[in-house]
C-alpha positions as CSV (number, residue, x, y, z in Angstrom):
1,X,-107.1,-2.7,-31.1
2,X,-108.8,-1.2,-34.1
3,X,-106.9,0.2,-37.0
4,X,-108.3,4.2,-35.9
5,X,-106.2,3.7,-32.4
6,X,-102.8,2.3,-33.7
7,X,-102.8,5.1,-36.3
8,X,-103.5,7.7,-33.3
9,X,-101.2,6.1,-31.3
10,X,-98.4,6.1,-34.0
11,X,-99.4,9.7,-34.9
12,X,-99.0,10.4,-31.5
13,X,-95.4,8.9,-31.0
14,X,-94.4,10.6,-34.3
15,X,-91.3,13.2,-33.8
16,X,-91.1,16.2,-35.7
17,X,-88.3,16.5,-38.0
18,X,-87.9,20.4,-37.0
19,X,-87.9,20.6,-33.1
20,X,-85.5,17.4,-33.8
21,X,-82.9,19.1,-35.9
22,X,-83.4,22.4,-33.2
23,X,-82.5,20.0,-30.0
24,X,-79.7,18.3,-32.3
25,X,-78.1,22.4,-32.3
26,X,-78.9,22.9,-29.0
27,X,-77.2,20.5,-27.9
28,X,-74.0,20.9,-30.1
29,X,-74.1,25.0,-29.5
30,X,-74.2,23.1,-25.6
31,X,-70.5,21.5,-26.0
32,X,-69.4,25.5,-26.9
33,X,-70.8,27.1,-24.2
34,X,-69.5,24.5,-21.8
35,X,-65.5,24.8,-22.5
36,X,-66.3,28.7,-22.2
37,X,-68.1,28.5,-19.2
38,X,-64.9,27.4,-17.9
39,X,-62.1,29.8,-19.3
40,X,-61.3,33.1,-17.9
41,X,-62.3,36.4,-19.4
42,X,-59.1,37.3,-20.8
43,X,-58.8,34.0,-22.9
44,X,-62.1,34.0,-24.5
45,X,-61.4,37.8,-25.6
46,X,-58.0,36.7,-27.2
47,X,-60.0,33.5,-28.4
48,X,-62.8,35.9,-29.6
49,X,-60.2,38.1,-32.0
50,X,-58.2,34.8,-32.9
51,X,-61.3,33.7,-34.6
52,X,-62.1,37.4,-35.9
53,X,-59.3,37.2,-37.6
54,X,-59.9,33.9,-39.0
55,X,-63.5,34.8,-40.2
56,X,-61.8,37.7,-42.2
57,X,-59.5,35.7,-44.0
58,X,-62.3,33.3,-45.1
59,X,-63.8,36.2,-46.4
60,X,-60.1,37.5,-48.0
61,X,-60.3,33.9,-50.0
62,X,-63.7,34.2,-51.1
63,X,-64.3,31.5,-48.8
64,X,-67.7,33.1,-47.6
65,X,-68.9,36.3,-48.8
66,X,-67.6,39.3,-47.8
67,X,-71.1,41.2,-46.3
68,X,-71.4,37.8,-43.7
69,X,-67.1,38.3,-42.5
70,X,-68.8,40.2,-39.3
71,X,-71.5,37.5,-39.1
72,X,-69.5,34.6,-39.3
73,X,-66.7,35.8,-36.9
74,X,-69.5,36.6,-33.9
75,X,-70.5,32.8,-34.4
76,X,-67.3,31.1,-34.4
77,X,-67.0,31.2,-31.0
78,X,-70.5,30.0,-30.1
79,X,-72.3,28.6,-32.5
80,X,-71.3,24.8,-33.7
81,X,-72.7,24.2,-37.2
82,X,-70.8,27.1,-38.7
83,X,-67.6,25.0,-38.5
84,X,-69.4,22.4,-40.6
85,X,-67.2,23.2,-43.8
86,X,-63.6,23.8,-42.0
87,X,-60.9,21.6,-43.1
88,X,-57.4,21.0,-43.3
89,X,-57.0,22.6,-46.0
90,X,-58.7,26.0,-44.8
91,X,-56.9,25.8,-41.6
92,X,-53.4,25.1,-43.3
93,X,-54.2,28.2,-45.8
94,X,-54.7,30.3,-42.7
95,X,-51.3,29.8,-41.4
96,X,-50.0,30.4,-44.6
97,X,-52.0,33.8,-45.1
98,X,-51.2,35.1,-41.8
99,X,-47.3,34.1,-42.9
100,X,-47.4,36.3,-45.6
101,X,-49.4,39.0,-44.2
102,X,-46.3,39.8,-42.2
103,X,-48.4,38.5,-38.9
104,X,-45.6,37.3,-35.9
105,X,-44.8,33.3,-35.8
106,X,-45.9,33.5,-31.5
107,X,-49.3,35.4,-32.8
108,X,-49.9,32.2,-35.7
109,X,-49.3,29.9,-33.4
110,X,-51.8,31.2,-30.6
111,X,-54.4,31.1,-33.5
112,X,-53.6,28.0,-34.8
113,X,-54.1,26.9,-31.6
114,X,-57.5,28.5,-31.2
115,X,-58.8,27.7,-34.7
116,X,-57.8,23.8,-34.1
117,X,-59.7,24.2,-30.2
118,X,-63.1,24.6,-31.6
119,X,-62.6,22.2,-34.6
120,X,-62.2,19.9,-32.0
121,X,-65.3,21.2,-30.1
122,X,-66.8,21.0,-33.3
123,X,-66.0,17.5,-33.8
124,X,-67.4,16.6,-30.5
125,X,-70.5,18.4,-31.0
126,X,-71.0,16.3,-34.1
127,X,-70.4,18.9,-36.6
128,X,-67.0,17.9,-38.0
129,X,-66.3,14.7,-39.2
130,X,-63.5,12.0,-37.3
131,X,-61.4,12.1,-40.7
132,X,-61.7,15.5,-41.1
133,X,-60.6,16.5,-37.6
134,X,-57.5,13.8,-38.1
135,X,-56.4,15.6,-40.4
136,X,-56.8,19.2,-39.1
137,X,-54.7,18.0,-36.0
138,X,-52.2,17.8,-38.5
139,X,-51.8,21.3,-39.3
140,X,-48.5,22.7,-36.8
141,X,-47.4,25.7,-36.1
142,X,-43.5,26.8,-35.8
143,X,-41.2,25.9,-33.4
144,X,-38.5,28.3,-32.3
145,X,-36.0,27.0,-34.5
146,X,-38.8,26.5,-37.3
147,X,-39.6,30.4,-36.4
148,X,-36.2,32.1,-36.5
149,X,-35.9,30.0,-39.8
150,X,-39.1,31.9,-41.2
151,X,-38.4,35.2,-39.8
152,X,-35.0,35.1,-41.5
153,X,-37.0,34.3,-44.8
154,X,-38.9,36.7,-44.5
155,X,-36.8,39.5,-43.9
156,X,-34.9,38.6,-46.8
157,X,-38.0,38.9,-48.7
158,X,-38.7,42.1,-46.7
159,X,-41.6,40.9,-45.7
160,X,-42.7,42.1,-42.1
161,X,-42.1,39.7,-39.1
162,X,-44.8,41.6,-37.0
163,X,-47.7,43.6,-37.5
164,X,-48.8,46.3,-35.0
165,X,-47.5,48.3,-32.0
166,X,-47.0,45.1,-29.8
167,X,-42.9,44.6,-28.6
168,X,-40.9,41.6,-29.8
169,X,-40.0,41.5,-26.4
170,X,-40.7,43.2,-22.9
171,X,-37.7,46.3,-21.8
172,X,-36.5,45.4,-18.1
173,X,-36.2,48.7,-16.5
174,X,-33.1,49.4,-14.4
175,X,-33.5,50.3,-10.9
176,X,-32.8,54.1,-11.8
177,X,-35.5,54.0,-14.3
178,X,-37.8,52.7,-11.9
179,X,-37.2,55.0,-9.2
180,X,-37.0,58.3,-11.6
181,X,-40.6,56.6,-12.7
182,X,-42.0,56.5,-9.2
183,X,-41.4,60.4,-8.8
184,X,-44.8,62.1,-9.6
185,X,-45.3,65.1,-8.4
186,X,-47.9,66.2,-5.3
187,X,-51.3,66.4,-7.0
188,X,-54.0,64.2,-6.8
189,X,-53.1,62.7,-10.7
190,X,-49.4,62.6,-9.4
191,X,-50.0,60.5,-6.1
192,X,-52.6,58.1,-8.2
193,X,-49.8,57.8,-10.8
194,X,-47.2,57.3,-7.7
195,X,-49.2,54.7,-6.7
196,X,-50.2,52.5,-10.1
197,X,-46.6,52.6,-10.3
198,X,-45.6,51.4,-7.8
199,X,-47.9,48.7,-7.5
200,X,-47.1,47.3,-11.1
201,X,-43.2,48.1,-10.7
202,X,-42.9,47.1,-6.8
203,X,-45.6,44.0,-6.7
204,X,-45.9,43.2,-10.5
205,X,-49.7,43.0,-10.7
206,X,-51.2,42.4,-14.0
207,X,-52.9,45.4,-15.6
208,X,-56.5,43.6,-15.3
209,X,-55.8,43.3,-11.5
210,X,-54.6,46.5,-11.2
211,X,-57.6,47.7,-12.8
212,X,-59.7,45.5,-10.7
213,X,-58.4,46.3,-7.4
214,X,-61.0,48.1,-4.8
215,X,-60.4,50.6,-2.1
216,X,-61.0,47.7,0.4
217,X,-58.0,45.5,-0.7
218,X,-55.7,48.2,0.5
219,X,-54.9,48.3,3.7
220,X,-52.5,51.2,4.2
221,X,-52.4,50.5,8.0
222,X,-51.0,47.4,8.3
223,X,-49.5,47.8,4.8
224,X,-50.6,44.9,2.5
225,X,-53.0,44.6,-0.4
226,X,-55.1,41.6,-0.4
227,X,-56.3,41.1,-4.5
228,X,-57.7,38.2,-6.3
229,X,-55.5,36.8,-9.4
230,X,-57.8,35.5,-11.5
231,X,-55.1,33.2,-13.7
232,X,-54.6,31.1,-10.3
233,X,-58.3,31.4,-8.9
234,X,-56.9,32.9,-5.7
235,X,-57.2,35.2,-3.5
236,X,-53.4,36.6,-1.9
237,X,-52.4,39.1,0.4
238,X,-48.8,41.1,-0.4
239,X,-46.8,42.8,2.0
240,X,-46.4,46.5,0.1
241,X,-42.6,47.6,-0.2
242,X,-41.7,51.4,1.8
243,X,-42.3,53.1,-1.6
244,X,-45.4,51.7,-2.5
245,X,-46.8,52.1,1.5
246,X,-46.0,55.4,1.0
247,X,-47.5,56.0,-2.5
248,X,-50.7,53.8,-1.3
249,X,-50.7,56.1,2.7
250,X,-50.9,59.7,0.5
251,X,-53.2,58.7,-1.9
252,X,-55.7,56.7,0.6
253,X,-55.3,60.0,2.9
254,X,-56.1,62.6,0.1
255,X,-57.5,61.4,-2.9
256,X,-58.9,57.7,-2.8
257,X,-62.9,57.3,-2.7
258,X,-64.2,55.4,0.7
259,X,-65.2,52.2,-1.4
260,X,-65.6,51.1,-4.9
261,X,-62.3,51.4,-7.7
262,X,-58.7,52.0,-6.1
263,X,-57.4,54.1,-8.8
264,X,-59.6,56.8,-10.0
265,X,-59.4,58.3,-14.2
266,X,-58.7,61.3,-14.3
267,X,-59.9,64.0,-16.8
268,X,-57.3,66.3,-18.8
269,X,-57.1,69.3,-16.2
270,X,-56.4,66.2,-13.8
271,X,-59.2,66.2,-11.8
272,X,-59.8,62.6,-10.4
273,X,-63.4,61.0,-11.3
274,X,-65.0,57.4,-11.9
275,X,-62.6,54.6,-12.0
276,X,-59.4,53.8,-14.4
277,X,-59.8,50.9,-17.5
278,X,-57.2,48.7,-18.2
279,X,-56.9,51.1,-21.6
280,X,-56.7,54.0,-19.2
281,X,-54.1,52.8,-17.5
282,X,-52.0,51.7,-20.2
283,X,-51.9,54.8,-21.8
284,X,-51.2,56.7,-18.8
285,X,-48.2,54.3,-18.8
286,X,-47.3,55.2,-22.0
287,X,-47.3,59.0,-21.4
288,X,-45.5,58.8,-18.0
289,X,-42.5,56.6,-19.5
290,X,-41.9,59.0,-22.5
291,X,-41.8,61.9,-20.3
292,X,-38.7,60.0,-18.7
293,X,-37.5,59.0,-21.9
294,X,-38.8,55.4,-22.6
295,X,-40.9,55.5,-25.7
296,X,-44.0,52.7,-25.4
297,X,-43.5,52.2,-22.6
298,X,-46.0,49.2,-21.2
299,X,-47.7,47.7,-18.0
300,X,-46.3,44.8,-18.7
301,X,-42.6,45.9,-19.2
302,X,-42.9,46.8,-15.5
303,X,-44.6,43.5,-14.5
304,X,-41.4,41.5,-16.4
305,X,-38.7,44.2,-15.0
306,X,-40.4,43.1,-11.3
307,X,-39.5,39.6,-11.9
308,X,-36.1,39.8,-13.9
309,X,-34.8,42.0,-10.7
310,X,-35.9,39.5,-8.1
311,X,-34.7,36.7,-10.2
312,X,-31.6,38.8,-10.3
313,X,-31.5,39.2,-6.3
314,X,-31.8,35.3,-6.2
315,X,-35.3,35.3,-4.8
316,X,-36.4,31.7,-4.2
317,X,-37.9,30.4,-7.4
318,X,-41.4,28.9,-5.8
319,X,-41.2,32.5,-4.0
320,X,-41.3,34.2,-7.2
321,X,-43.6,32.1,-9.2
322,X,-46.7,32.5,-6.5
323,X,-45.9,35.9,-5.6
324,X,-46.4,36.9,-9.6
325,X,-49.5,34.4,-9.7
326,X,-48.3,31.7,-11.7
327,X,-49.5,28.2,-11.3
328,X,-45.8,26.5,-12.2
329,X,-42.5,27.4,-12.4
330,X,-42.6,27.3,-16.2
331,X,-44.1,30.8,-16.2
332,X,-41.7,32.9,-14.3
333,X,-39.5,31.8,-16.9
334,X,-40.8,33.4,-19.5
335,X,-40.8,36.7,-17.6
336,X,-37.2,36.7,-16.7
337,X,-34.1,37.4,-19.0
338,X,-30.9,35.1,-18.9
339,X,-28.2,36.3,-17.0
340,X,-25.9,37.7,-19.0
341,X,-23.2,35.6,-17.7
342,X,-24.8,31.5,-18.0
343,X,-23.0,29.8,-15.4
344,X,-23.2,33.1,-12.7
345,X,-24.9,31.3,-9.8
346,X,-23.2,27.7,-10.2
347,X,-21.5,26.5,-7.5
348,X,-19.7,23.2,-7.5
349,X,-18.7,23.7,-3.8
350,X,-20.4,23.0,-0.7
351,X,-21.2,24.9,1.8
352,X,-19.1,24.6,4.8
């Protein structure tokens, strides 16, 4: 073989440092795309902020400039190579920072957790070291004892233990609250509100399935609502309660379209129109619980009063975790206070 083909040959066979470089992102920006191909929509938003939040503070350090904050936080969450220069060090500053920026210890956590999440994506994708990622794992966040310790710290130091409008903890309704609630009056805003009510109070729907629900998974006839829960990847069917048949028979009779969103906006004279957004509905929430007397009243308040009162009425515990859509029976926990006496439903005797 002459010296003219070997040289075409190897020019031939020759890989161009560019498109190389281009597949080697591809295929690291592939590892991202893959784990968020596979969590729910409501994760990746909260994911989406957590990592807002941690672009900002690289920009509050001077760790990248200030103009590319906006920049930088769209990519976290997609792009691999921008994690090349996160370390320990970064990551233990940002726990830190959000400590003293009067952020709550459940809030760090949750973003620790996210931040350490996609340094590990970014480690598999190539991007960040073994020994580097070691040592990020290191970086904890607080446990409850660590957290009350901290929050006792920091009140003495008056700094804040939680920033924005969010509760410590959910309000459990009593039973006269809830009923008062219910009462709307007879217009078409008043039998929409009955029944959003009632479906969050009664069933304890999430406000995203509430939001999602169609005309179709009503079924005021043989009274049940058949819904997808999207934390569980099922599809259930609920029996409605008389109040909530009732709120869900008047509004399908008068006011409901014939297909598309259940519950329909409404405009400020009342008028019903287009559908209602999750921020829609918690607002309208907000304005119906103050009008009663409970100030911030949430969607979720009434979600956690549904399951502290049928934990209270001794409702079988698998009962209650698949009827709220939880996939184990750690969940339901978190929803339902302690009884105020500990011991209330121990029995040591047995049944005759």
């Amino acid at each position: 073989m002459s010296q003219e083909k070997i040289d075409i040959i190897i020019q031939a066979a020759s890989i161009d440092p560019h498109a190389s470089a281009t597949a080697d992102s591809a295929a690291a920006d592939a590892v991202f795309a893959d784990y968020r191909s596979r969590i729910d929509d409501d994760t990746l938003r909260r994911q989406e902020a957590d990592l807002a939040l941690f672009a900002y503070f690289l920009g509050e350090i001077k760790a990248v400039p200030a103009a590319s904050v906006p920049a930088l936080g769209a990519r976290l969450p997609h792009t691999a190579h921008v994690w090349a220069n996160i370390t320990h060090g970064l990551v233990s500053a940002f726990v830190r920072w959000q400590l003293h920026e009067g952020y709550a210890v459940g809030s760090i956590n949750v973003r620790l957790a996210t931040v350490r999440r996609y340094c590990g994506l970014a480690n598999s994708a190539g991007v960040i070291p073994n020994d580097a990622f070691a040592l990020i794992r290191t970086v904890r966040g607080y446990s409850g004892r660590q957290a009350r310790a901290v929050d006792t710290q920091r009140r003495r130091d008056k700094t804040p233990t939680r920033i924005g409008a969010k509760k410590a903890q959910p309000r459990v309704l009593s039973a006269a609250q809830v009923a008062t609630l219910k009462q709307q009056p007879e217009t078409p805003q008043g039998r929409r509100d009955a029944l959003m009510l009632c479906l969050l109070a009664d069933l304890g729907l999430r406000v995203g399935e509430l939001a999602a629900l169609q005309v179709e998974s009503l079924d005021s006839t043989r009274g049940t609502l058949t819904f997808y829960r999207e934390k569980v990847d099922a599809t259930q069917t609920h029996k409605l309660p008389p109040d909530t048949l009732a709120a869900a028979q008047a509004y399908m009779a008068s006011d409901a379209l014939p297909s598309g969103q259940l519950l329909r906006g409404s405009r400020k004279n009342g008028e019903l129109w287009k559908g209602m957004s999750v921020r829609a509905i918690r607002e309208r929430v907000a304005i119906l619980g103050e009008r009663i007397g409970i100030n911030d009243l949430a969607p979720h308040d009434l979600r956690h009063t549904w399951a502290t009162r049928a934990a209270r009425a001794k409702s079988d515990p698998f009962a209650l975790r698949d009827a709220g859509g939880w996939s184990s029976l750690l969940m339901p926990g978190r929803y339902v206070e302690s009884n105020e006496i500990a011991n209330q439903r121990i029995s040591l005797d047995e049944p005759e």
